[in-house]
N, C-alpha and C positions, 0 to 999 in steps of 0.2 A: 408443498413448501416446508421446509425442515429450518427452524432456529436453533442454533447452539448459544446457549446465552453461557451460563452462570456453569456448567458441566464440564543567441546567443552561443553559450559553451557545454559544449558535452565531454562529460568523466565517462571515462570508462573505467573501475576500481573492478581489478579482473584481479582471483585468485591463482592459486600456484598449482593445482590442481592441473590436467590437463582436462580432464573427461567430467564435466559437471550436468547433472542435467535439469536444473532450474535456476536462471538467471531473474535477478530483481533488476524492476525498472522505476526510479523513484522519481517523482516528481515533487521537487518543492516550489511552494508560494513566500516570496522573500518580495520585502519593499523596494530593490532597486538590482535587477540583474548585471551591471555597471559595476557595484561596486563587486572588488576582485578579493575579499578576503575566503575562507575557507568557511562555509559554516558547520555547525556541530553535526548535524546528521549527517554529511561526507567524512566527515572524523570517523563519526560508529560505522559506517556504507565500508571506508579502508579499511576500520579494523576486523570488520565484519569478514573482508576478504582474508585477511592476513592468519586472523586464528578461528574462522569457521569456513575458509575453502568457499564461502559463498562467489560468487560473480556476479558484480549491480553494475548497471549505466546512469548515471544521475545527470537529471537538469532542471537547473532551477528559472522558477518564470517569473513575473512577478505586473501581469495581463494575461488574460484570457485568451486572447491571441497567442501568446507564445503560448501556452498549456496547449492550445490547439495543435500549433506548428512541430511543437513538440513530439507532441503524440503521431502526426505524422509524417515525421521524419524517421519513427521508430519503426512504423506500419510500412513505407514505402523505399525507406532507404537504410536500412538494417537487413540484411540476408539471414541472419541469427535471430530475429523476432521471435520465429517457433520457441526460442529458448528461454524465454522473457516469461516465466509462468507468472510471476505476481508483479502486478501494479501498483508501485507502493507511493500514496499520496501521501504528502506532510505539509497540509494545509489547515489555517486555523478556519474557524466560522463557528455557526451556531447549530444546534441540530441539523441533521439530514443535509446543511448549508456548507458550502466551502467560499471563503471570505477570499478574493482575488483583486487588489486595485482599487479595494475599498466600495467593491459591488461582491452583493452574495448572489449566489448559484445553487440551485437546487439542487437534488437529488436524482428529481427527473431532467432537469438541468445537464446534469454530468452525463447522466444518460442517451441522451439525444448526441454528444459529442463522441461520445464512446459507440453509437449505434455498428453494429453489426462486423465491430471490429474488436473483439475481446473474445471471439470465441477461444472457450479451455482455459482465461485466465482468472486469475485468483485479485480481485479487484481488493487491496487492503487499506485503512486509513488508521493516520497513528492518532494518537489521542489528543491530540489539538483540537479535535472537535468530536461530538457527541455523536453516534452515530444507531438509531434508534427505530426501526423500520416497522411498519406493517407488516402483513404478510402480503398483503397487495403489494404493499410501494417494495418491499423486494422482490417481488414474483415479473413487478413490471421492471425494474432494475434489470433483470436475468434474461426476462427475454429479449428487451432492447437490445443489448449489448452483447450477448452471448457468452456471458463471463461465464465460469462454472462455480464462481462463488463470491459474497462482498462479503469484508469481516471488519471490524474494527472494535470500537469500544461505548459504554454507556456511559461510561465516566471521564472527565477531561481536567480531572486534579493538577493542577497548575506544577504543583510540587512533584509530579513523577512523570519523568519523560520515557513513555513505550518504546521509542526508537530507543533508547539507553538499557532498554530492559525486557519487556516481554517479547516484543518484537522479534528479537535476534532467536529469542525461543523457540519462537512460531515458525521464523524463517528455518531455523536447522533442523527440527525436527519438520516440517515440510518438506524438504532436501529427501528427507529418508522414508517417506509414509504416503503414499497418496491417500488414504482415507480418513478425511477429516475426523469423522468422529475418532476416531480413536487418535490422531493427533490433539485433539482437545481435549481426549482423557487426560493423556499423555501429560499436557501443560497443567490441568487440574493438580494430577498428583504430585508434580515436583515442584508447582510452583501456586501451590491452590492460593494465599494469602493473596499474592499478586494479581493474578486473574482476576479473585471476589472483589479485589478493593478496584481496579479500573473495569471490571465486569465486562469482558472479551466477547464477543459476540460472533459470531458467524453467522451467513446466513446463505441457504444453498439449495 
């Protein structure tokens, strides 16, 4: 087990690219999927397309059930899944927890839902919530699900939102690097401040 710490409606927000070869799949947790305004992480999801070439699918839930439906609507009615390399959750909660409908979910929790349907992907969460693992509780994460990696963050500073910043980092040089370590170097050296102060984590 290897730690990198400190070192409803479906969007589809497709870039201009033709030939891309890792799409984001986001899921956000919002208080009432009904209401039809735009929220801020579909804002950074467009702009992400528009001037990093990225391609995301966004859908927001806001029951566990639809996170579920969600998830396999991606798995069974999406032909482009293979292309779907990162999982990107933007849910609040508390440690290892993700907060849905005003009930928290574990870690092994996410895991169980996720079972043996994530092979190869890159399971990430933004800093809404802390995200802090054993080497057990990732090792069981990994194998559950078959993801090749979870990553997110230690720190969940109210005042700095990762989807607005680190995040779009992670994702581009991702695009370009399959090898994590050296993409974490990579966000170290150009953006070490940022990293230390929400303390980025990987784990793989």
């Amino acid at each position: 087990m290897n730690k990198i710490g400190i070192l409803s409606k479906l969007n589809i927000l497709k870039a201009d690219l033709m030939e891309i070869e890792k799409f984001i799949f986001c899921l956000e947790a919002i208080p009432d999927v009904d209401r039809t305004e735009t929220t801020e992480v579909m804002k950074i999801l467009e702009d992400i397309a528009l001037k990093q070439s990225i391609t995301s699918i966004y859908k927001a839930c806001d029951t566990i059930e639809g996170f579920e439906e969600s998830l396999s609507n991606l798995l069974y009615c999406d032909d482009n899944f293979k292309d779907y390399e990162i999982i990107y959750l933007v849910m609040p909660g508390e440690p290892n927890n993700i907060l849905v409908n005003d009930y928290y979910y574990s870690i092994e929790e996410i895991a169980e839902l996720f079972e043996d349907k994530m092979n190869g992907k890159v399971i990430h969460f933004a800093n809404k919530k802390i995200l802090d693992l054993t080497d057990e509780e990732s090792q069981y994460f990994l194998d559950v699900t078959g993801a090749r990696a979870i990553s997110g963050y230690g720190s969940n500073l109210s005042e700095i939102s990762s989807t607005s910043t680190i995040d779009r980092v992670f994702f581009d040089m991702y695009q370009e690097n399959n090898d994590f370590k050296e993409v974490v170097e990579l966000m170290f050296q150009k953006h070490y401040n940022l990293c230390k102060l929400l303390d980025f984590r990987l784990y793989y």
